[in-house]
C-alpha positions in Angstrom: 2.2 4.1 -6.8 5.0 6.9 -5.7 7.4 7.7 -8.4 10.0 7.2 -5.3 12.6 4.3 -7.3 13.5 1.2 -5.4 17.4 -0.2 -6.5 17.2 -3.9 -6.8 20.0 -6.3 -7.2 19.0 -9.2 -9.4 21.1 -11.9 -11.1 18.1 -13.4 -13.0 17.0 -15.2 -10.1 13.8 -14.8 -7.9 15.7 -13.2 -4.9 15.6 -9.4 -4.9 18.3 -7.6 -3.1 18.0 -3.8 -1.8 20.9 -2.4 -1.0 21.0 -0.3 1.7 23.9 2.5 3.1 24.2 1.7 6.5 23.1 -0.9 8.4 20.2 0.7 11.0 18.4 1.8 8.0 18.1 -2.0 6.4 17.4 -3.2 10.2 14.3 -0.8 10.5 12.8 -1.2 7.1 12.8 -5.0 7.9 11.1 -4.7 11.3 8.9 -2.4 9.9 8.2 -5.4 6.9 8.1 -7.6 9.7 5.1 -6.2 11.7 3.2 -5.5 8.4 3.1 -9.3 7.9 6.3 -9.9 5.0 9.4 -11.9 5.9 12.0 -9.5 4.8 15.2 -10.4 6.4 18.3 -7.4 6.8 21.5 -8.9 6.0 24.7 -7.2 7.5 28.0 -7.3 7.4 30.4 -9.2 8.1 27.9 -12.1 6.4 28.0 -9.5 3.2 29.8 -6.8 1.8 26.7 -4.1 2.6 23.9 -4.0 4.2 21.0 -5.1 2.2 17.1 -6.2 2.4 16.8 -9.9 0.9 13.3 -10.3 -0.5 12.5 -13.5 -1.9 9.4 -13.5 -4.5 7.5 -16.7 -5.8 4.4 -17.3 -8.1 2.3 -18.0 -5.4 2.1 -14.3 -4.4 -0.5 -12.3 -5.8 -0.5 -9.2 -7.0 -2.2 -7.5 -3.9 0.6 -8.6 -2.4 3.2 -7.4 -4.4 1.7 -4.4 -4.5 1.5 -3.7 -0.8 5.3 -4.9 0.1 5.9 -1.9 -2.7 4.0 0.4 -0.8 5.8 -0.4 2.1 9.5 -0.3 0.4 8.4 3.4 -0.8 
């Protein structure tokens, strides 16, 4: 994998935020997401404070998986 660094946001739960500086750049990364097959929803303001990527993980992905939605983030 790149030694590019992604910044989550994580409170202990299994929703991973990525914060992002303006709001075009979280919109394309999450159409881009979108047409490689993840559900990655942008969230914008006014619904919160900064834009942000919302990616929610569960057990029942599998490391492929994982590992390709991080290739994609980089």
């Amino acid at each position: 994998l790149s030694k590019e660094k992604i910044t989550f946001i994580n409170e202990a739960t299994t929703i991973f935020i990525i914060p992002y500086e303006d709001i075009s750049s979280a919109v394309n990364k999450s159409k881009l997401l979108q047409s490689k097959g993840f559900l990655v929803t942008a969230i914008r303001p006014p619904t919160v404070s900064f834009p942000r990527l919302r990616i929610c993980i569960t057990a029942k992905h599998s490391q492929e998986e994982l590992e390709n939605l991080s290739n994609c983030l980089l």
